[in-house]
C-alpha positions in Angstrom: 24.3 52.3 1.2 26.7 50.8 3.7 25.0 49.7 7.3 27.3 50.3 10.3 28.8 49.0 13.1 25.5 50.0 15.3 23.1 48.6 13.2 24.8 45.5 12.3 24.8 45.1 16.3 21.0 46.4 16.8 20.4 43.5 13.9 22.5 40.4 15.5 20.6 41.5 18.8 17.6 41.5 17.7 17.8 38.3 16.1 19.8 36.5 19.2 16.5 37.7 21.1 13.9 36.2 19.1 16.1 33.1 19.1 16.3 32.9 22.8 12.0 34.1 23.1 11.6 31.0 20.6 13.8 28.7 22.7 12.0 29.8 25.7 8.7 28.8 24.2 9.8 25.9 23.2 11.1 24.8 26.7 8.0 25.4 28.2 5.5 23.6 25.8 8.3 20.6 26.0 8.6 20.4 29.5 4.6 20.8 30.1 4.5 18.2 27.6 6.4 15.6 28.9 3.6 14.7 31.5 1.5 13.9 28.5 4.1 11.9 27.0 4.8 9.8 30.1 0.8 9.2 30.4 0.8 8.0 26.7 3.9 6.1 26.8 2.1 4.5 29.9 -0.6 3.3 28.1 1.3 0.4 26.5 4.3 -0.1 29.0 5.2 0.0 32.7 6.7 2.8 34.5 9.8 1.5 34.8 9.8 0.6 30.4 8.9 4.7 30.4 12.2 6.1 32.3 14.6 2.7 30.2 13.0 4.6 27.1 13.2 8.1 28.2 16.6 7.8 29.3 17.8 5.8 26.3 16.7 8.2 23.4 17.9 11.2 25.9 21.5 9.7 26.2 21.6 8.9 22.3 20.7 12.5 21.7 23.1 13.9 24.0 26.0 12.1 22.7 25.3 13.2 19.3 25.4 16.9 20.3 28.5 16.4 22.1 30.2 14.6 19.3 28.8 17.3 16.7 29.8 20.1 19.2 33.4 18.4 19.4 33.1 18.7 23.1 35.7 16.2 24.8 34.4 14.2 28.4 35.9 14.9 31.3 38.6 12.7 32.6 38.7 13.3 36.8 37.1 10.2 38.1 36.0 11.8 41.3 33.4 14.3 39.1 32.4 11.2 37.6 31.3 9.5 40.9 29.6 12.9 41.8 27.5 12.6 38.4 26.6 8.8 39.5 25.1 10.4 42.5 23.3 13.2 40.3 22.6 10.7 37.3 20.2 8.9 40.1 18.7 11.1 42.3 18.4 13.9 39.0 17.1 11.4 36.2 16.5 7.8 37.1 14.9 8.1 40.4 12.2 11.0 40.2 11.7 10.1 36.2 10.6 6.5 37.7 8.7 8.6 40.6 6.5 10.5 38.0 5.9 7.6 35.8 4.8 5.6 38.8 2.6 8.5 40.5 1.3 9.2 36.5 -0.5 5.7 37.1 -3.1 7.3 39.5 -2.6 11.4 39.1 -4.0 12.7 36.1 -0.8 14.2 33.9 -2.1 17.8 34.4 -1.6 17.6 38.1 1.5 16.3 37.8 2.9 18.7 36.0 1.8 21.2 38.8 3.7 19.0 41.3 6.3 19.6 39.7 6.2 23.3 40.1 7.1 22.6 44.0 10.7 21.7 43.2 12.6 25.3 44.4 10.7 25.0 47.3 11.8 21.6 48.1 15.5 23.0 47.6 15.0 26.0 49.6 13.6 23.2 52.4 16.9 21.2 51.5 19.7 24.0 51.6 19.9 24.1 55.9 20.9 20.5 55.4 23.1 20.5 52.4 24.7 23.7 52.7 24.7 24.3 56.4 26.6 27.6 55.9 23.7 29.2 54.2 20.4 30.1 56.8 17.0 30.8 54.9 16.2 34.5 55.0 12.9 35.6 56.2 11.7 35.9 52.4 12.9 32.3 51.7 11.3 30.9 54.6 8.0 32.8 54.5 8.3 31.4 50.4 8.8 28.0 52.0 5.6 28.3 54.2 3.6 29.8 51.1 4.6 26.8 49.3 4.0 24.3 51.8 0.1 26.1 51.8 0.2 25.6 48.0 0.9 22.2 48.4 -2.1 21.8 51.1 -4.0 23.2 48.9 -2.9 20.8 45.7 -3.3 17.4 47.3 -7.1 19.1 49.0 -7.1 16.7 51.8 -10.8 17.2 52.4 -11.5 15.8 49.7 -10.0 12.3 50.3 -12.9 11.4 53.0 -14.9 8.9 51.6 -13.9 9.0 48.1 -11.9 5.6 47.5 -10.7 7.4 44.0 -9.5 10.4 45.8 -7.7 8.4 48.6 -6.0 6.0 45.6 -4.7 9.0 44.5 -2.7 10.2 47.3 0.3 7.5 47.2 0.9 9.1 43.7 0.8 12.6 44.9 3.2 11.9 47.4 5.6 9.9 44.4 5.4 13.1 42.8 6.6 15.6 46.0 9.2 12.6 46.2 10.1 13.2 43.1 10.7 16.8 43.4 12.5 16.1 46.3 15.0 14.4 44.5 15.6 17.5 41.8 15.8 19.7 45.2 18.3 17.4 46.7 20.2 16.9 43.2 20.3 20.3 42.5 22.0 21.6 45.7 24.1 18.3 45.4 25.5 20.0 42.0 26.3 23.2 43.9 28.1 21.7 46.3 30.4 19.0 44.6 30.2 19.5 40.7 29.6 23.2 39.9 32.9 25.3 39.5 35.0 22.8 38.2 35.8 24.2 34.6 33.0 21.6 32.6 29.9 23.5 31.1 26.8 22.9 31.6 25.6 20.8 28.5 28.6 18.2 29.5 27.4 17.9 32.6 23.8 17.3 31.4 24.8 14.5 28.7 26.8 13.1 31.5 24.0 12.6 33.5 21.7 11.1 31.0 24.7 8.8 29.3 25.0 7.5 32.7 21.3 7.5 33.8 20.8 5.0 30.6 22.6 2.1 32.2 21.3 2.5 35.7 18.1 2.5 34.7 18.4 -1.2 33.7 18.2 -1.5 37.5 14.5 -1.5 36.7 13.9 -4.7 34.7 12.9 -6.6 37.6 10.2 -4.2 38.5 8.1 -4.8 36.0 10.6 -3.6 33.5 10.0 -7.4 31.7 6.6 -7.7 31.6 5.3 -7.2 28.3 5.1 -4.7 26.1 1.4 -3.2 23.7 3.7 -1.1 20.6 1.2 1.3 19.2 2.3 4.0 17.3 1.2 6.8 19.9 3.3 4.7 22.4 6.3 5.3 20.2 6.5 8.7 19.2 5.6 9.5 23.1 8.9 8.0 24.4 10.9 9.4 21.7 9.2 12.7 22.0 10.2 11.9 26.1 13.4 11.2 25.6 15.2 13.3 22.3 12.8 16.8 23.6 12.3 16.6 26.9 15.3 14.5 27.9 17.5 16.1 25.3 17.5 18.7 23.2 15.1 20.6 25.7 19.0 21.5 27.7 20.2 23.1 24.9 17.4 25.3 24.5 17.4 26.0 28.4 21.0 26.8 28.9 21.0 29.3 25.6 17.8 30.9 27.9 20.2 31.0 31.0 23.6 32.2 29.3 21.2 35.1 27.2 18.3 36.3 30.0 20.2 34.7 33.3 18.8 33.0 36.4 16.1 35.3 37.3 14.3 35.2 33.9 15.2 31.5 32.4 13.6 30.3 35.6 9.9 31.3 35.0 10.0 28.6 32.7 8.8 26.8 36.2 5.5 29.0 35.9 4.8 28.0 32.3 5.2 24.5 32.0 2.3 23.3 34.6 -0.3 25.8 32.0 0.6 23.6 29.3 0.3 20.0 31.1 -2.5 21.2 32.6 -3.9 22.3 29.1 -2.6 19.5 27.0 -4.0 16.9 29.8 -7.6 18.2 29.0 -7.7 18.7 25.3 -6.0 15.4 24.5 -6.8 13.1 27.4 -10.1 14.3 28.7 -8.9 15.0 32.0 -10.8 17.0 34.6 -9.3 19.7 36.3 -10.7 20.6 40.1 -11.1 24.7 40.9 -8.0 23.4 44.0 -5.2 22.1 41.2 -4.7 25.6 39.2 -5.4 27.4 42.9 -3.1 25.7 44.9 -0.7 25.6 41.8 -0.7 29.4 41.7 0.2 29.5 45.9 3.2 27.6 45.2 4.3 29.7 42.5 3.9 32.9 44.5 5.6 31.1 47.5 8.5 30.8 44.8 8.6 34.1 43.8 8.6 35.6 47.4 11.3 33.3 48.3 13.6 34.9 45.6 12.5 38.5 45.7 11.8 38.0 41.8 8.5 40.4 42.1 10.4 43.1 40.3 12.9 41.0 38.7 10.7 39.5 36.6 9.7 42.0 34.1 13.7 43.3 33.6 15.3 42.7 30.8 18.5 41.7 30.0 20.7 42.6 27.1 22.9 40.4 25.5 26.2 42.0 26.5 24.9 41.0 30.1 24.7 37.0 29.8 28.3 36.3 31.8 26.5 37.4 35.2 23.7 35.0 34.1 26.1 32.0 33.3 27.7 32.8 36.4 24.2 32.9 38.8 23.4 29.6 36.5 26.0 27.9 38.4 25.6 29.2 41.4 21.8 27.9 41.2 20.4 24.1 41.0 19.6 23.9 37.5 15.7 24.1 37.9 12.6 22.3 37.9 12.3 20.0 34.8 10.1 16.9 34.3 
């Protein structure tokens, strides 16, 4: 019996949405995962040996998909110099941030930080794209957030605890390190989106130029030496080809199938499984203020883009061009 047209469609549909729900998955448990990773991989080298390693394996794996893809680099040197700009203030300088704060902050907590990004670009867009004013959602998302971030770094707790109080220099790494994705990603709306080159170019343009300015870290204790241990290996590979690498692909088949609105909530997901994977494999504690203050900051995010009802809407295949399109229109979100 012959299957038509319809069903053949219903068929390719549903399969391209299973895909894209496994991709999705996969994004988040990378992404949460990197935190553990970088805590792993610090266990036998210094922070800067983490982002030269991270960086590395994520520009090898990069090039490979370009080359497989037979995608061709872009020739205008000025988008080039733009990418310089992103390749440090989007890879090298908050990947050495989190490795450094990762020192002190357990990897769970981290990965919450994280979860501040949007609101550092929403904090960011007055002074980067001064033709755009906050709404009154944005900013009432802003001052949600900034609660949620109160909340995370539970200042009463630092009197009198000298463990607490060591802490707080790698808290602030990691809002610094956010910063940086907030600044980077408005940097890529203003000067790099629009010009004709798709998304995964853009990303292993970044990360092919990251690799060489990340040498700039030798001196900082990127010589000292180095414990190998096998855990310490497949961490910084994991780092680097997942969350460095391949994780993009998965993320920009999420954008180009669900758009903006939906591919974003991978924000919410990813601190759950840091936080999760930091106490099952490392032991780590987690205080009643982390998830709390984690969960302000994600509802300061959601106000700020009116995505209460957003949220649970689906979207059909046959709508993914007004996705790509809102994909670059937005920073490209909050990764690790």
């Amino acid at each position: 019996m012959a299957t038509d047209a319809s069903t053949i469609g219903r068929m390719q549909a549903s399969g391209n949405t299973r895909g894209t729900l496994v991709a999705f998955l996969a994004l988040s448990l990378v992404w949460g995962a990197s935190f553990l990773f970088m805590k792993l991989g610090l266990e036998g080298l210094a922070p800067g040996q983490v982002v030269i390693g991270r960086v590395w394996f994520g520009a090898v794996t990069l090039a490979a998909v370009m080359l497989a893809t037979r995608r061709h680099w872009p020739r205008n040197p000025r988008l080039w110099g733009h990418m310089v700009v992103v390749a440090v203030t989007f890879g090298v300088a908050p990947y050495a941030l989190f490795a450094w704060a990762e020192q002190t902050v357990p990897s769970g907590l981290a990965s919450i930080y994280n979860a501040t990004t949007p609101i550092m670009t929403l904090l960011l867009t007055p002074l980067l794209l001064r033709s755009e004013r906050l709404s009154r959602a944005q900013a009432g998302g802003v001052v949600i957030g900034i609660v949620g971030v109160l909340v995370l770094s539970a200042p009463w707790q630092l009197i009198g605890s000298a463990d607490l109080a060591g802490s707080l220099p790698g808290q602030l790494a990691c809002l610094g390190a956010t910063l940086c994705y907030g600044f980077s990603g408005l940097y890529l709306r203003r000067f790099v989106f629009g010009r004709g080159v798709d998304s995964l170019t853009l990303s292993a343009m970044e990360i092919c130029l990251a690799a060489p300015l990340a040498l700039i870290l030798l001196p900082f204790g990127g010589l000292q030496p180095i414990q190998v241990s096998v855990p310490v290996v497949l961490s910084i590979a994991a780092l680097g080809v997942l969350g460095t690498g391949l994780a993009y692909i998965w993320y920009y088949r999420v954008l180009g199938e669900w758009g903006a609105a939906r591919a974003s909530t991978v924000t919410y997901l990813a601190p759950v499984v840091g936080v999760v994977l930091g106490v099952l494999v490392l032991g780590e504690t987690v205080h009643w203020y982390e998830p709390v203050g984690g969960l302000v900051v994600i509802a300061g995010i959601v106000a700020s883009q009116g995505r209460w009802r957003m949220l649970g809407r689906a979207t059909s295949p046959g709508q993914a061009q007004p996705g790509q399109r809102r994909a670059r229109e937005n920073p490209l979100g909050s990764r690790p």
